[in-house]
C-alpha positions as protocol buffer text, in pm:
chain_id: "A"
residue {
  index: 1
  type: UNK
  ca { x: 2828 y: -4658 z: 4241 }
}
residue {
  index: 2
  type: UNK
  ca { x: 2788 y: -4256 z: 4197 }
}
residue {
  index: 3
  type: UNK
  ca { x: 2705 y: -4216 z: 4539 }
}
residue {
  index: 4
  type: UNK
  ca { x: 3019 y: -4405 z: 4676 }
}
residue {
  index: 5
  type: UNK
  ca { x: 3241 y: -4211 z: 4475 }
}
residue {
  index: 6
  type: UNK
  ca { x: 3074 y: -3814 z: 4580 }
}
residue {
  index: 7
  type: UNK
  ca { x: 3161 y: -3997 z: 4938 }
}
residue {
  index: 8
  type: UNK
  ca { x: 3456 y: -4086 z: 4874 }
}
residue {
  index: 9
  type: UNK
  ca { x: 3528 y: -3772 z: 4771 }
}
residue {
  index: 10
  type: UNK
  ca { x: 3396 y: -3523 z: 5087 }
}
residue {
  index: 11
  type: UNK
  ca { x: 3626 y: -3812 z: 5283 }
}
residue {
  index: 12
  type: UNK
  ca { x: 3932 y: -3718 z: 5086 }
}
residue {
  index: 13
  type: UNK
  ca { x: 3830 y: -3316 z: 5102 }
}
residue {
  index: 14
  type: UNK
  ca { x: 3766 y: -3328 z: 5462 }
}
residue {
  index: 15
  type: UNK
  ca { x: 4092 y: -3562 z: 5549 }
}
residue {
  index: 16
  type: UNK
  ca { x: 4293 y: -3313 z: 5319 }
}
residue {
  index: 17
  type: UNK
  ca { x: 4150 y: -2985 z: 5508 }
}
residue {
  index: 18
  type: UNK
  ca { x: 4216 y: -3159 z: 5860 }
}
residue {
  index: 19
  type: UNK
  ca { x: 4573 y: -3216 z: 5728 }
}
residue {
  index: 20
  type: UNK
  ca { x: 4670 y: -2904 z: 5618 }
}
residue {
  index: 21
  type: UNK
  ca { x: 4506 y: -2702 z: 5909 }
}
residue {
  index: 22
  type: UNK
  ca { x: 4710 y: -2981 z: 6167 }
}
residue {
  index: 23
  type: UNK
  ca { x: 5024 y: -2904 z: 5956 }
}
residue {
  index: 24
  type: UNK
  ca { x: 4987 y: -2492 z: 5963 }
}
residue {
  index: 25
  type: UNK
  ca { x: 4940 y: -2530 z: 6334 }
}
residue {
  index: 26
  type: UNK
  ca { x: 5210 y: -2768 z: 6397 }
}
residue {
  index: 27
  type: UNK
  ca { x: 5480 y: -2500 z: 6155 }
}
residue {
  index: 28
  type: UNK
  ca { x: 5337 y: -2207 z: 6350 }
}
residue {
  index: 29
  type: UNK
  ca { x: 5390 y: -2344 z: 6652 }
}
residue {
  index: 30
  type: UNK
  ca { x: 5755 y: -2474 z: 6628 }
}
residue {
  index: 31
  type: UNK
  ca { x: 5858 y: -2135 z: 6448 }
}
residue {
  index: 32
  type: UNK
  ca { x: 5727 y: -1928 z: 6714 }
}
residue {
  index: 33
  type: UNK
  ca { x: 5900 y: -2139 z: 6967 }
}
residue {
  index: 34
  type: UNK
  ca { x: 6219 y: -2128 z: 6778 }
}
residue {
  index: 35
  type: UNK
  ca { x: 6197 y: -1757 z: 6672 }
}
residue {
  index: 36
  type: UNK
  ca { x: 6158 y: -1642 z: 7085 }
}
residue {
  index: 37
  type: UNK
  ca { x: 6360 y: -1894 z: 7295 }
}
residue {
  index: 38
  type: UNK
  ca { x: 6743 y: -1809 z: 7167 }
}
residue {
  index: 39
  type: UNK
  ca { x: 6666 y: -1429 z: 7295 }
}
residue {
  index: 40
  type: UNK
  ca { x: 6585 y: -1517 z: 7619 }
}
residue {
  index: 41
  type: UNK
  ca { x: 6869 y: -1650 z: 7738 }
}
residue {
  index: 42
  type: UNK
  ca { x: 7074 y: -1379 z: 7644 }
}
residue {
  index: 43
  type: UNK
  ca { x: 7157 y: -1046 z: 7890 }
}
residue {
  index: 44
  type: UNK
  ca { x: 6941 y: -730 z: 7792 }
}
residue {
  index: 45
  type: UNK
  ca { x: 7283 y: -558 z: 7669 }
}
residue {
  index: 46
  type: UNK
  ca { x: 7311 y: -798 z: 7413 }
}
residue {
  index: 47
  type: UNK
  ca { x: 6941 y: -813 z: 7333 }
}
residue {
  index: 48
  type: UNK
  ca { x: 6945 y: -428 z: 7299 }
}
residue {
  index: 49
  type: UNK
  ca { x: 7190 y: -477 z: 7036 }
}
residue {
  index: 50
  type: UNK
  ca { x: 7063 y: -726 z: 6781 }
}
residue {
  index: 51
  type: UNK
  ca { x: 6727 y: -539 z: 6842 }
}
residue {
  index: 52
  type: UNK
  ca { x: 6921 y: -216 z: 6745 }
}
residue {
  index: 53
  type: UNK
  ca { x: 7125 y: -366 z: 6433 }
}
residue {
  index: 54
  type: UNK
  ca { x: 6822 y: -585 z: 6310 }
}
residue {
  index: 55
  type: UNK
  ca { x: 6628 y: -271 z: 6297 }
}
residue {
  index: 56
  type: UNK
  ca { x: 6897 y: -87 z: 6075 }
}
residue {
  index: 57
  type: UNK
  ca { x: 6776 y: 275 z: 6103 }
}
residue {
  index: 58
  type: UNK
  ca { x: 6751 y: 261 z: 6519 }
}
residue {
  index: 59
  type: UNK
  ca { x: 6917 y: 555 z: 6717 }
}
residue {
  index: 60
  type: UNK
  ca { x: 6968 y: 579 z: 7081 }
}
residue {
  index: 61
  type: UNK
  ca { x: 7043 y: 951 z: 7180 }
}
residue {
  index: 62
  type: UNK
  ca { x: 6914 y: 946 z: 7519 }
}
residue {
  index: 63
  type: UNK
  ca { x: 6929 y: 737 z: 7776 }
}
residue {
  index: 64
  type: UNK
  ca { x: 6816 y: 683 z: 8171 }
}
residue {
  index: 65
  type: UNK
  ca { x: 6753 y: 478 z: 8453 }
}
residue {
  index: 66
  type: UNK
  ca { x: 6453 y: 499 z: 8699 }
}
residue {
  index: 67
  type: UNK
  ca { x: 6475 y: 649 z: 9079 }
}
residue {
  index: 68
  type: UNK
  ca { x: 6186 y: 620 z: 9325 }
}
residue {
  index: 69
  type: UNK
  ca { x: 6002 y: 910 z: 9429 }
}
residue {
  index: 70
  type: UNK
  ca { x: 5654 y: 831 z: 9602 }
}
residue {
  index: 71
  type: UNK
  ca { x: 5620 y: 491 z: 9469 }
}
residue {
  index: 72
  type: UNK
  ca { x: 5867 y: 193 z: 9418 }
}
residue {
  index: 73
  type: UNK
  ca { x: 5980 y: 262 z: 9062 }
}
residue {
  index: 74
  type: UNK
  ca { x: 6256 y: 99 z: 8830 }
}
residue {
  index: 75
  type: UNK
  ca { x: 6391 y: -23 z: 8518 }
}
residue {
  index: 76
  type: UNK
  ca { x: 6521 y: 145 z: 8229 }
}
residue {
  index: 77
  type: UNK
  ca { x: 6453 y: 475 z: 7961 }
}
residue {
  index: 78
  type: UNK
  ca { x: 6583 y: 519 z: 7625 }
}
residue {
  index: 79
  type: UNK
  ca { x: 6519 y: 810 z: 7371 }
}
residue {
  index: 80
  type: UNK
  ca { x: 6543 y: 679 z: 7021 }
}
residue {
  index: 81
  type: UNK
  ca { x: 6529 y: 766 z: 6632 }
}
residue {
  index: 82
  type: UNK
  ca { x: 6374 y: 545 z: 6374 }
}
residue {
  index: 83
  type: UNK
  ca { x: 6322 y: 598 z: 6054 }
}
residue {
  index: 84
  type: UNK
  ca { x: 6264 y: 960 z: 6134 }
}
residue {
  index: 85
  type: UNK
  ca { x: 6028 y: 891 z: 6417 }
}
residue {
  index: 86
  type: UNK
  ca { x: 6116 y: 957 z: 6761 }
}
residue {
  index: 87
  type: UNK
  ca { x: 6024 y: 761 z: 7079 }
}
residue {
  index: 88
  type: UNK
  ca { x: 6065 y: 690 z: 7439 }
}
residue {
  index: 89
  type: UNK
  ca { x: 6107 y: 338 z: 7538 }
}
residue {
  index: 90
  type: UNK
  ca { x: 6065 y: 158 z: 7835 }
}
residue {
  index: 91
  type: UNK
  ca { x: 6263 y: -125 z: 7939 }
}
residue {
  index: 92
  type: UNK
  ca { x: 6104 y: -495 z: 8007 }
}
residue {
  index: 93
  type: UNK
  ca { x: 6245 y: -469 z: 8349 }
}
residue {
  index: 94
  type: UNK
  ca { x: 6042 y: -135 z: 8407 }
}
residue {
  index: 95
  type: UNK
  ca { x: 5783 y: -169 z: 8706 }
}
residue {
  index: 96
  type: UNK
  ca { x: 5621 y: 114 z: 8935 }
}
residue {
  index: 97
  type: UNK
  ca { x: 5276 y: 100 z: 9177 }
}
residue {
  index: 98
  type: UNK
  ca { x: 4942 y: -36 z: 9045 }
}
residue {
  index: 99
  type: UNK
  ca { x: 4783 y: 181 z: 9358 }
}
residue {
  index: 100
  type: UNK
  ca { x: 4815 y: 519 z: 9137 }
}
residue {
  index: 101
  type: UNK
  ca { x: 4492 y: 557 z: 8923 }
}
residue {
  index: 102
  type: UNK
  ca { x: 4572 y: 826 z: 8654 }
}
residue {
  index: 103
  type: UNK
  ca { x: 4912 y: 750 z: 8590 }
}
residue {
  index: 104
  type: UNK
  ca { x: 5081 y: 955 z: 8305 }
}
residue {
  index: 105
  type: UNK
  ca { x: 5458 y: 954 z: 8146 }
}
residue {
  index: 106
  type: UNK
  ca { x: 5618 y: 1272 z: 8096 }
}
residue {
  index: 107
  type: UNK
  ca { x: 5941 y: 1462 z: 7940 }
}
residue {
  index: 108
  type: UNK
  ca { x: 6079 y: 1686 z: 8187 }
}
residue {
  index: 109
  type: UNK
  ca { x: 6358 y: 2025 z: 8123 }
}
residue {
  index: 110
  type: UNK
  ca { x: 6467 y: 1915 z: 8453 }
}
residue {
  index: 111
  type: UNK
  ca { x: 6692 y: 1638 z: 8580 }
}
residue {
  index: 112
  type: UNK
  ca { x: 6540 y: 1644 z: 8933 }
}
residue {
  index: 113
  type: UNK
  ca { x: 6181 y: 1648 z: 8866 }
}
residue {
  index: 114
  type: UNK
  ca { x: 5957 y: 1811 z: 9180 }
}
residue {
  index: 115
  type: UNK
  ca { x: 5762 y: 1557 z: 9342 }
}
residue {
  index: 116
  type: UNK
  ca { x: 5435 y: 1786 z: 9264 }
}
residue {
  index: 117
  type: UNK
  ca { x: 5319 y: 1968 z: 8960 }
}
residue {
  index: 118
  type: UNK
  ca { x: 5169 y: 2316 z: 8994 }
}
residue {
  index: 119
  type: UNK
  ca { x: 5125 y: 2611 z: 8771 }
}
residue {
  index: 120
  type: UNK
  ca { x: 5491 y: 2747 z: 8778 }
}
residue {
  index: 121
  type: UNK
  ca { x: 5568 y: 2377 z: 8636 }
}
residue {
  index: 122
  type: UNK
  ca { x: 5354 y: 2419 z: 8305 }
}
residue {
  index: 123
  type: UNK
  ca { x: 5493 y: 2431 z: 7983 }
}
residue {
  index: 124
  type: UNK
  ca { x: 5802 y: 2313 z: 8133 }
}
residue {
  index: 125
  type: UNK
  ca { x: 5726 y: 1968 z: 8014 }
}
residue {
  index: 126
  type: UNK
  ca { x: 5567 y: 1755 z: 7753 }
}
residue {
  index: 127
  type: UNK
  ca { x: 5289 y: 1488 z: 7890 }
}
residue {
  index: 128
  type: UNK
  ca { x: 5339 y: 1187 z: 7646 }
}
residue {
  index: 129
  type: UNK
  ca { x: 4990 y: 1019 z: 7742 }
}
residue {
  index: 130
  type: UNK
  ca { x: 4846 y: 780 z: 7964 }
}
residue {
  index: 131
  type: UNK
  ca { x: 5092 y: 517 z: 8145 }
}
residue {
  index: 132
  type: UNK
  ca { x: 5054 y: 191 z: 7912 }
}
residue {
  index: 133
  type: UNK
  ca { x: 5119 y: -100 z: 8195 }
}
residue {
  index: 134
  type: UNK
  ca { x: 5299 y: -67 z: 8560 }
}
residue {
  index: 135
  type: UNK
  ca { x: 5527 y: -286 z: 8452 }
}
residue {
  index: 136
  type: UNK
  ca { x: 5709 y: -420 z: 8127 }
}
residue {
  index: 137
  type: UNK
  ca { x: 5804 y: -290 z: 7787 }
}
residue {
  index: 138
  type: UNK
  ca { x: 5653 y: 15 z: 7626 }
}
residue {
  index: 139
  type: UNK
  ca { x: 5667 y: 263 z: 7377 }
}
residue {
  index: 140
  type: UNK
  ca { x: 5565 y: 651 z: 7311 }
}
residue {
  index: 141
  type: UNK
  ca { x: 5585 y: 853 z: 7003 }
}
residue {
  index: 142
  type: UNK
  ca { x: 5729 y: 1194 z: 7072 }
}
residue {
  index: 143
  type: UNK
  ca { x: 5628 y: 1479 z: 6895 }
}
residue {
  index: 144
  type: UNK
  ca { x: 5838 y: 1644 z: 6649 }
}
residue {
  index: 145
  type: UNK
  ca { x: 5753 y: 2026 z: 6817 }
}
residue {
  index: 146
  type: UNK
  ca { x: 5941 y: 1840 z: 7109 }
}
residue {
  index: 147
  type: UNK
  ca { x: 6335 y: 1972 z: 7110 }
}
residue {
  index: 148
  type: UNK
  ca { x: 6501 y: 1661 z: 7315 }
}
residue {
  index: 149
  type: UNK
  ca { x: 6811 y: 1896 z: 7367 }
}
residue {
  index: 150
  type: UNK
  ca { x: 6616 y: 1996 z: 7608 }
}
residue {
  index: 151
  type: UNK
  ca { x: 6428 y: 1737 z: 7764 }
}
residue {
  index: 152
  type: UNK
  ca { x: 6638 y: 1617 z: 8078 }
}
residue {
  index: 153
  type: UNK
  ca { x: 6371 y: 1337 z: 8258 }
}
residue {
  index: 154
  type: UNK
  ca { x: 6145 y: 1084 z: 8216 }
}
residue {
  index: 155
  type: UNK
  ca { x: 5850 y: 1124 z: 8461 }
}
residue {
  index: 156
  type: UNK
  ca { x: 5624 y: 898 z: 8576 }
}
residue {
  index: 157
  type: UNK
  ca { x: 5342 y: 1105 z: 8699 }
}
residue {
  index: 158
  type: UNK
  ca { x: 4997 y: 1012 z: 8891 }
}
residue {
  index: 159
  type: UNK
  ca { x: 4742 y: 1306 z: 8786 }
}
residue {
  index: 160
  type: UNK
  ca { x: 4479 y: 1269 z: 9033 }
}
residue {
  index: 161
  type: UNK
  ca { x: 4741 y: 1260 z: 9344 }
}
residue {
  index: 162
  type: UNK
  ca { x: 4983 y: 1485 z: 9144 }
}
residue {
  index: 163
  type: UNK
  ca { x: 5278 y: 1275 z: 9258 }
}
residue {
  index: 164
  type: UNK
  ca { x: 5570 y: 1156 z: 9089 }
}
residue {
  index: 165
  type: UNK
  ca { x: 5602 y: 806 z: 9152 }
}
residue {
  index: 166
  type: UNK
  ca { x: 5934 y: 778 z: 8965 }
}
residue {
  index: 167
  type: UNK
  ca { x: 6133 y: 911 z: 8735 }
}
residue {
  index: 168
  type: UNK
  ca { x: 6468 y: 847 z: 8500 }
}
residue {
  index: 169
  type: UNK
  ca { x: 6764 y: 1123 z: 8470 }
}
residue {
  index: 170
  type: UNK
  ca { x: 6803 y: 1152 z: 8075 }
}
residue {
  index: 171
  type: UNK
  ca { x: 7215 y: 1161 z: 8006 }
}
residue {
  index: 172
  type: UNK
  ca { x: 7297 y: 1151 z: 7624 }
}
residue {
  index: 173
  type: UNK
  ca { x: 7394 y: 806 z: 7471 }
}
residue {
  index: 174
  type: UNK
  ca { x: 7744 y: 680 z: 7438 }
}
residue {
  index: 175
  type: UNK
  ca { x: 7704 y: 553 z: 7128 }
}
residue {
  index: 176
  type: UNK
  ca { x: 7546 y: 863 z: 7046 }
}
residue {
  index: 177
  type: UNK
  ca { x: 7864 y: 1079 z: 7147 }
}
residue {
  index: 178
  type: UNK
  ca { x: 8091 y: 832 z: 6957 }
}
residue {
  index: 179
  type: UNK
  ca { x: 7880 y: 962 z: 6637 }
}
């Protein structure tokens, strides 16, 4: 009679685990599928915005879109503030060549960045690191020695070929003028 009831109760144990495990799965996947789907049907203006206002401290001040130099390059640059921190972002719709080993992203004084880099260009700009992805969403932290007063481009630069593949004209943001 002992034995039947220690059974009985690994049964119930093991039937309760299974349950709650199923059930955390189950929650985790219908909250993930709720929490992504309503953002993307809506445009990337609107996006941008609840991303901005959910964010509460967000501040665009700069802003750009990509030109093709050597390689096919698009999509979209923003400077931004938050909480203190500066960064460049770069759009979801951002794509350039996977052919370009070595690809960096830089901040440029100039608005027309030369499609080589050579000694006279040095200390001109700011090399933010290593390209993330060809394509997509990204982020960079940008140092605070970096005045963006004077930072006029957003380069993306291949190293070994020192080529610009693309870059983005950086004009300030309206909403940053309206402040």
């Amino acid at each position: 009679m002992l034995s039947k009831l220690h059974r009985c109760k690994r049964s119930f144990r093991s039937s309760l685990a299974i349950s709650l495990v199923s059930s955390l799965v189950v929650i985790g996947v219908s909250s993930s599928q709720v929490s992504s789907s309503p953002l993307q049907e809506l445009d990337e203006n609107v996006t941008q915005q609840l991303t901005i206002k959910g964010k509460g401290s967000q501040k665009v001040t700069m802003t750009g879109t990509f030109e093709t130099t050597a390689a096919p390059t698009s999509g979209k640059a923003k400077i931004i503030e938050e909480n203190g921190v500066r960064y460049l972002e770069i759009s979801s719709s951002f794509s350039t060549t996977e052919q370009a080993p070595d690809l960096h992203v830089l901040l440029d004084t100039v608005s027309q960045p030369p499609e080589e880099y050579d000694s006279s260009n040095s200390g001109r700009y700011v090399n933010l690191g290593s390209l993330q992805n060809t394509m997509g969403e990204q982020r960079y932290p940008i140092p605070d020695s970096v005045n963006l007063a004077d930072q006029k481009s957003v380069v993306v630069h291949c190293r070994m070929a020192n080529k610009t593949m693309g870059f983005a004209s950086l004009e300030e943001s309206k909403t940053a003028l309206a402040e």
